[in-house]
C-alpha positions as CSV (number, residue, x, y, z in Angstrom):
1,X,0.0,0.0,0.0
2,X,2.9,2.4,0.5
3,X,3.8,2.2,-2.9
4,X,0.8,3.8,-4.2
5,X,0.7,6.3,-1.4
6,X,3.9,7.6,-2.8
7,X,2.8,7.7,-6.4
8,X,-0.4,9.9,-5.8
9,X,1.7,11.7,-3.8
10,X,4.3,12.5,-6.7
11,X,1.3,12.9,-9.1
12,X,-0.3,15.3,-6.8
13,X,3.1,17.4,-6.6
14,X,3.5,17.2,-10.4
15,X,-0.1,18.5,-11.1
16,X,0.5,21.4,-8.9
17,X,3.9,22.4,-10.2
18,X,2.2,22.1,-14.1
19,X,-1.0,24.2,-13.1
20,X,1.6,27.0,-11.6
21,X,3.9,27.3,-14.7
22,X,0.4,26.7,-17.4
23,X,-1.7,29.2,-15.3
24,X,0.1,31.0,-12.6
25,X,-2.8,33.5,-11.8
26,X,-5.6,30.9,-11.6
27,X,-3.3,28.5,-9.7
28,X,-2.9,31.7,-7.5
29,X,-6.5,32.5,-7.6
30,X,-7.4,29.1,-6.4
31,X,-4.8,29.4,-3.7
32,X,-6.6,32.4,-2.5
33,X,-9.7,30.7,-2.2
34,X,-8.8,27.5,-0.4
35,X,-6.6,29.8,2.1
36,X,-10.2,31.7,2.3
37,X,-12.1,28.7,3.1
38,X,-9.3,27.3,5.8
39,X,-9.6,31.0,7.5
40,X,-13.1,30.5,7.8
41,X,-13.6,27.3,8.9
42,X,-10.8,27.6,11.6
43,X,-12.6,31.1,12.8
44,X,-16.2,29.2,12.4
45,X,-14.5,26.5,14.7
46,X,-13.0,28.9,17.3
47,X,-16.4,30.8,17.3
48,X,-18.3,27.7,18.0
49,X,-15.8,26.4,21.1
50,X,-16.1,30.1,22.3
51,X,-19.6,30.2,22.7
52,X,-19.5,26.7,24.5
53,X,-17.7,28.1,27.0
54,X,-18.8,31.3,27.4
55,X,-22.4,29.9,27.9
């Protein structure tokens, strides 16, 4: 099972390397979003353990 691990993982790295060089401002564009979304979540998260607590 390792094996295949590894080779997603490579295909994974060499996908993201050729959408940066084909299309550097969507690849950026898409970064931007997914950072978005992580922000968000971990804030949602945070909000949700606050009011827990607080309440």
């Amino acid at each position: 099972m390792p094996p295949i691990k590894k080779i997603v993982m490579w295909l994974v790295v060499i996908f993201l390397v050729y959408a940066i060089l084909t299309a550097p401002n969507e690849a950026a564009d898409m970064f931007s979003a997914a950072w978005d979304f992580t922000v968000r979540a971990v804030s949602n998260i945070a909000e949700f353990f606050d009011s827990l607590i607080n309440e």
